[in-house]
N, CA, C and O atoms as CSV, one atom per row, in Angstrom:
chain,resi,resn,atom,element,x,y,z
A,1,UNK,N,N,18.588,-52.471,-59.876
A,1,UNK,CA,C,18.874,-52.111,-58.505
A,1,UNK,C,C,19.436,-50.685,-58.410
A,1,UNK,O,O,19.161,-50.067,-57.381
A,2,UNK,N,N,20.477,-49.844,-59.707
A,2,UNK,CA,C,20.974,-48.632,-59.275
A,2,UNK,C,C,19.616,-48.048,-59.221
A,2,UNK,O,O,19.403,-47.196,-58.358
A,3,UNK,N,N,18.741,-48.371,-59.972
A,3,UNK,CA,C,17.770,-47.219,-60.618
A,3,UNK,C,C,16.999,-46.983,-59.124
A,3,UNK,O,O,16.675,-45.911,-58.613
A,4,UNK,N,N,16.847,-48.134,-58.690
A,4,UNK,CA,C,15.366,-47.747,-57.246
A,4,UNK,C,C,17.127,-47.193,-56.287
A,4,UNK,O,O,16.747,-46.077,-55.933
A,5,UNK,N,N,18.210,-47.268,-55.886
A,5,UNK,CA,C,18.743,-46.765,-55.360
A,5,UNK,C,C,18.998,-45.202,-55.568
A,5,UNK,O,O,19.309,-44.373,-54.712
A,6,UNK,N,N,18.801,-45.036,-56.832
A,6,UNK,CA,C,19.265,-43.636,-57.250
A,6,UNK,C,C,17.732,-42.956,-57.270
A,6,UNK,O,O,17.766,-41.768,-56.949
A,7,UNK,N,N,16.660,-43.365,-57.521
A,7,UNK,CA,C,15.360,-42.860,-57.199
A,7,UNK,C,C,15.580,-42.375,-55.744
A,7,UNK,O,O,16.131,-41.293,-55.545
A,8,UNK,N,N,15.068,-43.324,-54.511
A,8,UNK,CA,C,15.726,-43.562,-53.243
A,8,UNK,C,C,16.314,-42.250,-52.856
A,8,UNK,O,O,15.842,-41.473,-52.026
A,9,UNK,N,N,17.635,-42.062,-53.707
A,9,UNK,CA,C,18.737,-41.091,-52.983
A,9,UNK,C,C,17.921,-39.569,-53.267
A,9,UNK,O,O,17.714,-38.767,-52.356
A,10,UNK,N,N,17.482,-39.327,-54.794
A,10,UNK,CA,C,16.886,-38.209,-55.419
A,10,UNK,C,C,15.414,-37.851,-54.424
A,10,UNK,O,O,14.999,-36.693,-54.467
A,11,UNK,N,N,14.802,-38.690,-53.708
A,11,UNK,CA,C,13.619,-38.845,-52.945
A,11,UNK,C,C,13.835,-37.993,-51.241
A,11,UNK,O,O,13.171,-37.219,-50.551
A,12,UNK,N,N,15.080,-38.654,-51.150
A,12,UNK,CA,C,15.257,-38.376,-49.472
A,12,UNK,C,C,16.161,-36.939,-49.785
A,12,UNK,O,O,16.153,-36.271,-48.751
A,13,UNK,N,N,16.897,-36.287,-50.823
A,13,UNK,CA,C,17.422,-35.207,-50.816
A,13,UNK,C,C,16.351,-34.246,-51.209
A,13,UNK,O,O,16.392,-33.085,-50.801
A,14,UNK,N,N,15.051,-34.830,-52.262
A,14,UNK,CA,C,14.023,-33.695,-52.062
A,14,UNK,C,C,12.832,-33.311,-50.683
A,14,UNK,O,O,11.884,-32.561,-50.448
A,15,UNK,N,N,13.294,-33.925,-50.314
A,15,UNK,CA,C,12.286,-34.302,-48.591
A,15,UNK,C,C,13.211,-33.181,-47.958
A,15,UNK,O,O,12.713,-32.086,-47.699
A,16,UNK,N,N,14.638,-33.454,-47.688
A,16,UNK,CA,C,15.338,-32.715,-46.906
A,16,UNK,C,C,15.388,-31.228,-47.070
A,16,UNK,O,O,15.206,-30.368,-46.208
A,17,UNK,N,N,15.841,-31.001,-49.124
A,17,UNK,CA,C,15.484,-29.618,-49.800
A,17,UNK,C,C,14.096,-29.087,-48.650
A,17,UNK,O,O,14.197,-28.380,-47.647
A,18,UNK,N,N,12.742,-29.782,-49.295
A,18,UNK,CA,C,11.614,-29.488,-48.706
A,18,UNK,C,C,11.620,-28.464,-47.485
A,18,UNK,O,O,11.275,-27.282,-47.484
A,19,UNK,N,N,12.190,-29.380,-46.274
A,19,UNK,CA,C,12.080,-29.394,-45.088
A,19,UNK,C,C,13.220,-27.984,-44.962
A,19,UNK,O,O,13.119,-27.116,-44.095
A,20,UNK,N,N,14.114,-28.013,-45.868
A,20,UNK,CA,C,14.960,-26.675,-45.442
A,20,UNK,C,C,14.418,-25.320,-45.822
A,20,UNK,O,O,14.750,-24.273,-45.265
A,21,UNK,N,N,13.680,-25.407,-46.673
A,21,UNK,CA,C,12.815,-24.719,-47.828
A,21,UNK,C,C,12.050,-23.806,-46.304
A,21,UNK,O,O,12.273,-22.811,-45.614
A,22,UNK,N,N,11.090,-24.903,-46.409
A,22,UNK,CA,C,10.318,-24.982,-45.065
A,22,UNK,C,C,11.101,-23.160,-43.666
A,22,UNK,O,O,11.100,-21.957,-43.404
A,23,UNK,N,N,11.553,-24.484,-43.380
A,23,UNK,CA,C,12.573,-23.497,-42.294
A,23,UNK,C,C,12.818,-22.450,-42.925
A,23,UNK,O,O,12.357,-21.520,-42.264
A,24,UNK,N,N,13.553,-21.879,-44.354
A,24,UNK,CA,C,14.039,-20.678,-44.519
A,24,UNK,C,C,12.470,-20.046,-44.301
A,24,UNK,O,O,12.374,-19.463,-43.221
A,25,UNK,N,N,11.610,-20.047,-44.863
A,25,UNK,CA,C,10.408,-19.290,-45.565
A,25,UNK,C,C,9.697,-18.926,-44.199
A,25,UNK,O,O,9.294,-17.763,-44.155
A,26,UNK,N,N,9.494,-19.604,-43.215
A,26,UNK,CA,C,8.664,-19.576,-42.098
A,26,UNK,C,C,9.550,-18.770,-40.408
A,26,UNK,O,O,10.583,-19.241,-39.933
A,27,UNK,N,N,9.030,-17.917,-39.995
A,27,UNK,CA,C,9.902,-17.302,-39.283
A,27,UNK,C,C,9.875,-18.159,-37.688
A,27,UNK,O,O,8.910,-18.799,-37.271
A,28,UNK,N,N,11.019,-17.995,-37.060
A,28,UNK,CA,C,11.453,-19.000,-35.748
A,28,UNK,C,C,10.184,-18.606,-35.015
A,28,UNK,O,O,9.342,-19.462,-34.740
A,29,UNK,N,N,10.043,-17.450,-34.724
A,29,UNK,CA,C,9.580,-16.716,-33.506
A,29,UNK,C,C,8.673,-15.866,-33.940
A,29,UNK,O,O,9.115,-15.205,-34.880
A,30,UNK,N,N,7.370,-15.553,-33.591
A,30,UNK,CA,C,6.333,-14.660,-34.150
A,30,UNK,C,C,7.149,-13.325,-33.465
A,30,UNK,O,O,7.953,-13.390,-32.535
A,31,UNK,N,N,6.665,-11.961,-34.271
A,31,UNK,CA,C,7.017,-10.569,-33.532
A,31,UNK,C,C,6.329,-10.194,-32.358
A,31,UNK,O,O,5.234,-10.659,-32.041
A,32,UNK,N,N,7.002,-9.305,-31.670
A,32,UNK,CA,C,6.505,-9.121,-29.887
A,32,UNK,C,C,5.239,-8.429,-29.975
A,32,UNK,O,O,4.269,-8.422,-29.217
A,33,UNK,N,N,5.497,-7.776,-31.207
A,33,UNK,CA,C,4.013,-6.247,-31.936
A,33,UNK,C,C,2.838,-7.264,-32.126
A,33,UNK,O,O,1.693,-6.862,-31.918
A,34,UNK,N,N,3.070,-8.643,-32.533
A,34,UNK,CA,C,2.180,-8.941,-32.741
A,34,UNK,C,C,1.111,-9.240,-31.433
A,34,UNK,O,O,-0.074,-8.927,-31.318
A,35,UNK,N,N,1.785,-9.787,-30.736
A,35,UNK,CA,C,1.524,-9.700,-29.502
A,35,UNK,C,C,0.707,-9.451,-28.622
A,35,UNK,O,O,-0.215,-10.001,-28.019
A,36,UNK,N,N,1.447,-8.114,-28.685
A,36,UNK,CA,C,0.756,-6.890,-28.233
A,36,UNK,C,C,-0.498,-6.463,-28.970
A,36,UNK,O,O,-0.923,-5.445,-28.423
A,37,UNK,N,N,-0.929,-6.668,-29.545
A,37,UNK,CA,C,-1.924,-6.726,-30.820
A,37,UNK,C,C,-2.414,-5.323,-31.103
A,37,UNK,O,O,-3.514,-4.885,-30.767
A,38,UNK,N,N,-1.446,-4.651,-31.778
A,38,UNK,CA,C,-1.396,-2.986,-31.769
A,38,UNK,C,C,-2.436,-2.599,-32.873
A,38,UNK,O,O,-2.125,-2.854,-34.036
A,39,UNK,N,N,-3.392,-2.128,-32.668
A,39,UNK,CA,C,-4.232,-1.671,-33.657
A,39,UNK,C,C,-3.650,-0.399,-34.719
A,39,UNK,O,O,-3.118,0.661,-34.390
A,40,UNK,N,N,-4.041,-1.060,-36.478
A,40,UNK,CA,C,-3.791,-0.128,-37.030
A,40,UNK,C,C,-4.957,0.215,-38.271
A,40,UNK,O,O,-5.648,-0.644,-38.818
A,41,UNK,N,N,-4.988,1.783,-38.582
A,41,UNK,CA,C,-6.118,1.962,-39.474
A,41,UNK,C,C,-5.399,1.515,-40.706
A,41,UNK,O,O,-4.195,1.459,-40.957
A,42,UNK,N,N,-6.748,1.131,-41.598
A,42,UNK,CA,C,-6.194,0.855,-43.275
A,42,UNK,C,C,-5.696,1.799,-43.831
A,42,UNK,O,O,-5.255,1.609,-44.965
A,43,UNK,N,N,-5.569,3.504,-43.062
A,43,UNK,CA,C,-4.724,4.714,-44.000
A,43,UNK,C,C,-3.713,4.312,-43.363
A,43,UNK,O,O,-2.841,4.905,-43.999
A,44,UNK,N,N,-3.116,3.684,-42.493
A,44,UNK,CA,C,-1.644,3.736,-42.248
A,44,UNK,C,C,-1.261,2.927,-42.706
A,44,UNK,O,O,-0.140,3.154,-43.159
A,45,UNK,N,N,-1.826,1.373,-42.969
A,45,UNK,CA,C,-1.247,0.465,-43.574
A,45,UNK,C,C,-1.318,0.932,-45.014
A,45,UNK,O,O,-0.573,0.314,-45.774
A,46,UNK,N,N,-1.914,1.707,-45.446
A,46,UNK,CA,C,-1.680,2.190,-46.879
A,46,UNK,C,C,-0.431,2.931,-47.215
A,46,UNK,O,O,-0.019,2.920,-48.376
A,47,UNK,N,N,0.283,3.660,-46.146
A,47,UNK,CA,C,1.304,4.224,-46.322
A,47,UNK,C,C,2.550,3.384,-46.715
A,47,UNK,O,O,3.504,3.876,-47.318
A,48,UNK,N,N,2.488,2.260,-46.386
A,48,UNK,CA,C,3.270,1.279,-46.052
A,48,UNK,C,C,2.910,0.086,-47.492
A,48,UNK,O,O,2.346,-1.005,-47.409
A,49,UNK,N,N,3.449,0.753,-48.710
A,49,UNK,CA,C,2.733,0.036,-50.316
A,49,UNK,C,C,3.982,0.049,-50.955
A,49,UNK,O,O,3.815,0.464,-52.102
A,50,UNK,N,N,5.311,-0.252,-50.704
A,50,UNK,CA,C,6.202,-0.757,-51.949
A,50,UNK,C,C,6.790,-1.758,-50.818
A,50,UNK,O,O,6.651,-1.956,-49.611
A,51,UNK,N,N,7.729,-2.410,-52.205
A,51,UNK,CA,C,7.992,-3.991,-51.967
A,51,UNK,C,C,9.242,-4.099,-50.723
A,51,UNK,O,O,9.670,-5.203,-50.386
A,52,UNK,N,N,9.799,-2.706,-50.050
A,52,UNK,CA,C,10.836,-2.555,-49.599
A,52,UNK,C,C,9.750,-2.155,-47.888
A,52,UNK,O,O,10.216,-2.245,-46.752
A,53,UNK,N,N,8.636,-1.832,-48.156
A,53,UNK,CA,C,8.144,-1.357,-46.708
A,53,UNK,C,C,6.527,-2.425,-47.238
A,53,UNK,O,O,5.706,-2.110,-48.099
A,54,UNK,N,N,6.531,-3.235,-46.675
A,54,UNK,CA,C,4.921,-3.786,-47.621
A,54,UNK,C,C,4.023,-4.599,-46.100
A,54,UNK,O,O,4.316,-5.667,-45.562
A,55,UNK,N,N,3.260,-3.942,-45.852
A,55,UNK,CA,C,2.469,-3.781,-45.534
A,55,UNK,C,C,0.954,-4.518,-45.809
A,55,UNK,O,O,0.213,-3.975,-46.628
A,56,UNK,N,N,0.680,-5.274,-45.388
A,56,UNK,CA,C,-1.164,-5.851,-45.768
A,56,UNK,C,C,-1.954,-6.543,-44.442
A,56,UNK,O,O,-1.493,-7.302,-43.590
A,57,UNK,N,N,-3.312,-5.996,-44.588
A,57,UNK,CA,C,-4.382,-6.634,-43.859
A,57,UNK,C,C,-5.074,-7.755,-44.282
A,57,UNK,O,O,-5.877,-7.723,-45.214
A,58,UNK,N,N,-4.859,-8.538,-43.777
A,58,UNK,CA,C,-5.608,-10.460,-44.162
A,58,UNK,C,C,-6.423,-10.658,-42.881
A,58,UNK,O,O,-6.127,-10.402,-41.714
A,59,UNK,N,N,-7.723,-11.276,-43.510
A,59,UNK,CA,C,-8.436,-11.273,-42.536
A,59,UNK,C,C,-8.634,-10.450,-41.066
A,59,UNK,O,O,-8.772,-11.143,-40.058
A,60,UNK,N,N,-8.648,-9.192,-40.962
A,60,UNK,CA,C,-8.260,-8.146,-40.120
A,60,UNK,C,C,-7.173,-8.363,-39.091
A,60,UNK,O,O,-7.283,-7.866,-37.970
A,61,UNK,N,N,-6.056,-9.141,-39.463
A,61,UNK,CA,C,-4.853,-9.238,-38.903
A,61,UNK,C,C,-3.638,-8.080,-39.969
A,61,UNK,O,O,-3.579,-8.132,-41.198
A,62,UNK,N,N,-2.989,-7.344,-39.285
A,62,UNK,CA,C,-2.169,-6.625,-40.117
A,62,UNK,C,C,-0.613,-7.359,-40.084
A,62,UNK,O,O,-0.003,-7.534,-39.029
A,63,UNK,N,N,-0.147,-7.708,-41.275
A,63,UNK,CA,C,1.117,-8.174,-41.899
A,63,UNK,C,C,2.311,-7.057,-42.166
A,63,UNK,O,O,1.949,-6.004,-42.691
A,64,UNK,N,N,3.606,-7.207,-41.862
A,64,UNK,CA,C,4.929,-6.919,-42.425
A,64,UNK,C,C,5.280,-7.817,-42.905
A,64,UNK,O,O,5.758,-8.815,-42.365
A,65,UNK,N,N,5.024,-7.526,-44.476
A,65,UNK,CA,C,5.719,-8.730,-45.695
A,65,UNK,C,C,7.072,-8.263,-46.083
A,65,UNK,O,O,7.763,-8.999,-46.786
A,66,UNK,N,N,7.545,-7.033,-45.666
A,66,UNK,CA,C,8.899,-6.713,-46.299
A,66,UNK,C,C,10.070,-7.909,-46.503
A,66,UNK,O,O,10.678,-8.261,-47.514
A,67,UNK,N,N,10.119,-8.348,-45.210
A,67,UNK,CA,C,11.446,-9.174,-45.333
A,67,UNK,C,C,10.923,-10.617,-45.948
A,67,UNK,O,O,11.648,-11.361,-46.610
A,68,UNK,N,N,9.689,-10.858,-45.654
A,68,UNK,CA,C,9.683,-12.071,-46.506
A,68,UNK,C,C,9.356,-11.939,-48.261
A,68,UNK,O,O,9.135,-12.996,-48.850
A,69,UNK,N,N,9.329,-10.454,-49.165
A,69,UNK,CA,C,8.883,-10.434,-50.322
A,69,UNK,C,C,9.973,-11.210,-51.294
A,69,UNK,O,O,9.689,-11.668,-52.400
A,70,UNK,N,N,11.208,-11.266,-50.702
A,70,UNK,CA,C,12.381,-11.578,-51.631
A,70,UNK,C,C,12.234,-13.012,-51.512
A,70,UNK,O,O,12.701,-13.762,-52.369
A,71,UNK,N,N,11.485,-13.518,-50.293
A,71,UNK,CA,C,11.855,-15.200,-50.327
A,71,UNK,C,C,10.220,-15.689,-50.802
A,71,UNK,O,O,9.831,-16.813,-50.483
A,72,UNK,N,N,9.600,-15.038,-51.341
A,72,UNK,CA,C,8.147,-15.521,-51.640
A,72,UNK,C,C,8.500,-16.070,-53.067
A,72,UNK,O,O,9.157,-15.584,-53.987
A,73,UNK,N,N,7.773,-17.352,-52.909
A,73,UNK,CA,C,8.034,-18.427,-54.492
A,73,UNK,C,C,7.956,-17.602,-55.981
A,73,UNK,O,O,8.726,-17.705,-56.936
A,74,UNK,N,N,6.426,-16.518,-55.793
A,74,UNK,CA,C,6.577,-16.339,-57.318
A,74,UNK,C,C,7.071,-15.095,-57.369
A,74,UNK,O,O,7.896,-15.005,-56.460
A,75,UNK,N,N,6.964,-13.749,-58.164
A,75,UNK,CA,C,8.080,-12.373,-58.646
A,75,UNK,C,C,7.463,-11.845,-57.501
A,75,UNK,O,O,6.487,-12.270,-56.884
A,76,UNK,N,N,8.416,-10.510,-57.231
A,76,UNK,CA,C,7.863,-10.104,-55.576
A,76,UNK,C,C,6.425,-8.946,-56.526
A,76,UNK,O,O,5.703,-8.222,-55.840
A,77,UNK,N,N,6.289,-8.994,-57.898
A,77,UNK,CA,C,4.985,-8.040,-58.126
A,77,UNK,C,C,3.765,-8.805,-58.292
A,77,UNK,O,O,2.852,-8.433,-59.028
A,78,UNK,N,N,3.744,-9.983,-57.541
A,78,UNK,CA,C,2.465,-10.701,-57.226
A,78,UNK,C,C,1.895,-10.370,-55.393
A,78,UNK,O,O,0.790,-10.103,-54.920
A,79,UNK,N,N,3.080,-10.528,-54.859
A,79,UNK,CA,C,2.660,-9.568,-53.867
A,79,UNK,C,C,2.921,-8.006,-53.647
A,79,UNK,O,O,2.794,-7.480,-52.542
A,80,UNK,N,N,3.229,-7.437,-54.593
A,80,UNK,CA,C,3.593,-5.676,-54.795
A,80,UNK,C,C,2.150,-5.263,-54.791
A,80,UNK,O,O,1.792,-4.424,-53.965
A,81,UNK,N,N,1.204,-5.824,-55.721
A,81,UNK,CA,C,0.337,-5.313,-55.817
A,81,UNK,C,C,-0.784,-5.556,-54.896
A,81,UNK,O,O,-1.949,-5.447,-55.279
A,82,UNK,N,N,-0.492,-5.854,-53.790
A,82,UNK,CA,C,-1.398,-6.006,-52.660
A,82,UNK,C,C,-0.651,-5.180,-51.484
A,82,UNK,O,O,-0.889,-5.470,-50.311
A,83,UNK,N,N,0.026,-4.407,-51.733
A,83,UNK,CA,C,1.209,-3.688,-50.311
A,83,UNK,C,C,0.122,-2.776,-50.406
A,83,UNK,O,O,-0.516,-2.417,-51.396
A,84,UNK,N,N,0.002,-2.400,-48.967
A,84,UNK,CA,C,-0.590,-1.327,-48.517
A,84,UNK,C,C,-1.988,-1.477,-48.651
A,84,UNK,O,O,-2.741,-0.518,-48.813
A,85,UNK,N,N,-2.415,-2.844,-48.578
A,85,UNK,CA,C,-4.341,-2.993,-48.845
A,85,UNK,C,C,-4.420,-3.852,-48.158
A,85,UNK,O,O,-3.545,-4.460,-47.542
A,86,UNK,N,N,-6.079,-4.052,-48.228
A,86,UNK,CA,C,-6.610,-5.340,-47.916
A,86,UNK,C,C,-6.413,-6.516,-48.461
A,86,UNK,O,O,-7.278,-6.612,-49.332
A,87,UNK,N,N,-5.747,-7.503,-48.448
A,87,UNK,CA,C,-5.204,-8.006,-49.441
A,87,UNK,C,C,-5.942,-9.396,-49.285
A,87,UNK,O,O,-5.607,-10.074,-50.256
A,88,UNK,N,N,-7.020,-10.282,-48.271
A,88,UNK,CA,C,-7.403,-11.096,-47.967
A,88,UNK,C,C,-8.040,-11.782,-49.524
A,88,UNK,O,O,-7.378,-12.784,-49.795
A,89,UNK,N,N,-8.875,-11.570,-50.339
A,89,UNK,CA,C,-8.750,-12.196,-51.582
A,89,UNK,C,C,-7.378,-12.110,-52.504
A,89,UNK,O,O,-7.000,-12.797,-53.453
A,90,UNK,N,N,-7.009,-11.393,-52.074
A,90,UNK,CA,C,-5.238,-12.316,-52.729
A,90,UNK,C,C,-4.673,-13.738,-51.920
A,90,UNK,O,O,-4.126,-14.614,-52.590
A,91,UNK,N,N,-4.865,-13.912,-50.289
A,91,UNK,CA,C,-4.263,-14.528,-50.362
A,91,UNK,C,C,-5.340,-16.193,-50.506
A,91,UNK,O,O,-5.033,-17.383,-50.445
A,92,UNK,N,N,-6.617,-15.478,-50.710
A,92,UNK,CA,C,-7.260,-16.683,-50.672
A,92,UNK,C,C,-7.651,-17.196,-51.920
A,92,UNK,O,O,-8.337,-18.216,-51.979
A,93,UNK,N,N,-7.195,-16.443,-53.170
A,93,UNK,CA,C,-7.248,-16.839,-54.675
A,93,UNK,C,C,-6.207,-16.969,-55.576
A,93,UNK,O,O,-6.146,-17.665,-56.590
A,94,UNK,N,N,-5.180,-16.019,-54.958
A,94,UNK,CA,C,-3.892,-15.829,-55.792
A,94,UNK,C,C,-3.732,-15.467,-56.977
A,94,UNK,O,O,-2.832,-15.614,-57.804
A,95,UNK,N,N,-5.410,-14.625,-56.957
A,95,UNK,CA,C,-5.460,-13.988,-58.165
A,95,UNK,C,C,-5.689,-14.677,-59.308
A,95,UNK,O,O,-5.347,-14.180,-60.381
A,96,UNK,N,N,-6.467,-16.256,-59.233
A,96,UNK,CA,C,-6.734,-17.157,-59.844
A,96,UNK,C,C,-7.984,-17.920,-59.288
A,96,UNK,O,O,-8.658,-18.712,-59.947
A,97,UNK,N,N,-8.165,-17.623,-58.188
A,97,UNK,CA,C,-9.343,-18.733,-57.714
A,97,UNK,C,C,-8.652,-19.829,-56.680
A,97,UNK,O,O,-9.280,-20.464,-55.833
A,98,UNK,N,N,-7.243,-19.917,-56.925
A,98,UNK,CA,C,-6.738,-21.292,-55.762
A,98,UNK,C,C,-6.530,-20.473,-54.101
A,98,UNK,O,O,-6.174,-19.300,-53.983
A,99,UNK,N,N,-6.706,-20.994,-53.449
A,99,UNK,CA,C,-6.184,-20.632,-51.981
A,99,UNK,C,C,-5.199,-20.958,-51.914
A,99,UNK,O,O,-4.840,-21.880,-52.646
A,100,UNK,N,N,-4.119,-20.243,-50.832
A,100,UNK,CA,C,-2.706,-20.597,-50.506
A,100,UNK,C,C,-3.232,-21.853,-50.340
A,100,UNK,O,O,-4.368,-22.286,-50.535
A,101,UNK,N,N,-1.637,-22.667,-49.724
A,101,UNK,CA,C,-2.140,-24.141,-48.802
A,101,UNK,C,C,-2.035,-23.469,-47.691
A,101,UNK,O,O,-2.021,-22.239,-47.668
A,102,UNK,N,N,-1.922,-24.444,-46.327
A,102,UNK,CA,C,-2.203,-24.356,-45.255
A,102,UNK,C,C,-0.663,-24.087,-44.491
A,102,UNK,O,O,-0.484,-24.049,-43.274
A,103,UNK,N,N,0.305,-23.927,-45.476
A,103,UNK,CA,C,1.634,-23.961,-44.289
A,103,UNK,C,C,1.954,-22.674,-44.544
A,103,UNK,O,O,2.747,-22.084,-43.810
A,104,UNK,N,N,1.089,-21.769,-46.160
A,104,UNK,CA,C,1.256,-20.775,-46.018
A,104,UNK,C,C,0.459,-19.433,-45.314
A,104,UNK,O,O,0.777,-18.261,-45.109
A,105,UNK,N,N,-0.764,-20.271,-45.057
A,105,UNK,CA,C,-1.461,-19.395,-43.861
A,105,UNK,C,C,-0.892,-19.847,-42.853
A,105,UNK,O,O,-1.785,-19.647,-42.029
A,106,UNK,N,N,0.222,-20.475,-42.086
A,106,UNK,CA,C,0.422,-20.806,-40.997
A,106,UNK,C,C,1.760,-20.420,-40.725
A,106,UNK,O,O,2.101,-20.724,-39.582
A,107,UNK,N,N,2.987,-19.614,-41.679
A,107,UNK,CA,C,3.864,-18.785,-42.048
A,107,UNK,C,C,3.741,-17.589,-41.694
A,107,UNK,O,O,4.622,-16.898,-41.183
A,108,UNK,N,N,2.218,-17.150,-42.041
A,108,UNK,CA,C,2.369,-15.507,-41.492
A,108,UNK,C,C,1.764,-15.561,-40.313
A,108,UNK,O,O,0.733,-14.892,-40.380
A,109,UNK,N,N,1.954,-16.182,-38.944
A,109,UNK,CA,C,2.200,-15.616,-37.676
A,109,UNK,C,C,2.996,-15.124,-37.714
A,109,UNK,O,O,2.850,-13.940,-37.411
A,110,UNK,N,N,4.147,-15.478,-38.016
A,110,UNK,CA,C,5.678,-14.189,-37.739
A,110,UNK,C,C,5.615,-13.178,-38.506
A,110,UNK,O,O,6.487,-12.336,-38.292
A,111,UNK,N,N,4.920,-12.967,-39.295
A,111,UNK,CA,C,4.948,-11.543,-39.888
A,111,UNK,C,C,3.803,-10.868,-39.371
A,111,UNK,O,O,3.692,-9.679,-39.670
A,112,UNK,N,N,2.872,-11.429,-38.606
A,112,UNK,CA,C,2.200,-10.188,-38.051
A,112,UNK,C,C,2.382,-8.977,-36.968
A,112,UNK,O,O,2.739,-9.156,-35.804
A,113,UNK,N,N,2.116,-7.898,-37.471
A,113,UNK,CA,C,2.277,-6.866,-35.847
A,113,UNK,C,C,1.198,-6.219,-35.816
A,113,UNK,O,O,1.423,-5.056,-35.482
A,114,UNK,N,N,-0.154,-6.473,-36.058
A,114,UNK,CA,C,-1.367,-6.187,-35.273
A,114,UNK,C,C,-2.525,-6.360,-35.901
A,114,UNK,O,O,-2.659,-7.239,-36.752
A,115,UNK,N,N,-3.367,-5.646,-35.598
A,115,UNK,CA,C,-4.402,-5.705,-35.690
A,115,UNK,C,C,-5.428,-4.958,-36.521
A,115,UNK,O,O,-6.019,-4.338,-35.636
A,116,UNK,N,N,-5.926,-4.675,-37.497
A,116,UNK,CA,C,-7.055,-3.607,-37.993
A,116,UNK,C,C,-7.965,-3.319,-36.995
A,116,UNK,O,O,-8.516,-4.137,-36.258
A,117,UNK,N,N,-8.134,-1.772,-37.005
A,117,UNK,CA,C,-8.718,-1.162,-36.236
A,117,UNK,C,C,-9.871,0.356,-37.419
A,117,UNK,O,O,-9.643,1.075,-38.391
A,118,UNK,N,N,-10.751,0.152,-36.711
A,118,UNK,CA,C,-11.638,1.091,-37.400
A,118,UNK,C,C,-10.990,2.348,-37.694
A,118,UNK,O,O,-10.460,2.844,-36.700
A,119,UNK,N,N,-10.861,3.088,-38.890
A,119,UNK,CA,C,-10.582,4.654,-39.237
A,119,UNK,C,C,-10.813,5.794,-37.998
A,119,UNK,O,O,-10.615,6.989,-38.215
């Protein structure tokens, strides 16, 4: 009986972890820029390539990953090396062939502020 109680307890505190996990990683409120759906060329988002200003185009939506690089699961030089690019086969292989899952394409609404726009 401790054992399925103490399973039990270890079960509902990793659900909760989960769910807080969740909340930190995913932003409340998408940005107003995004919005507005401000067009930007791929030389400007290129300007915008270290882990402190980071910058990427996914699927011609343009991303500000800065503030989320420190809370991303693996070293922030898995996404370093996509700052300032096109980065849409990164996020759909991970540089392995797997696709994100689906809560992490559904995370970067709040980091978007616009749009790719032709040179």
């Amino acid at each position: 009986m401790k054992q399925v109680g103490f399973a039990a307890f270890i079960a509902f505190w990793s659900c909760v972890g989960t769910l807080l996990m969740l909340f930190w990683l995913v932003p409340v409120t998408p940005s107003d820029a995004a919005e507005e759906k401000t067009g930007y060329t791929l030389a400007e988002v290129a300007l915008h390539n270290t882990t402190e200003d980071c910058w990427m185009v996914i699927e011609s939506r343009v991303y500000d990953f800065s503030k989320y690089i420190p809370k991303h699961p693996a070293p922030a030089i898995v996404m370093a090396n996509w700052c300032g690019k096109e980065a849409t086969e990164g996020m759909k292989t991970k540089g392995y062939g797997n696709n994100h899952s689906q809560t992490a394409w559904d995370m970067m609404a709040g980091y978007q502020i616009g749009v790719l726009k032709e040179d």
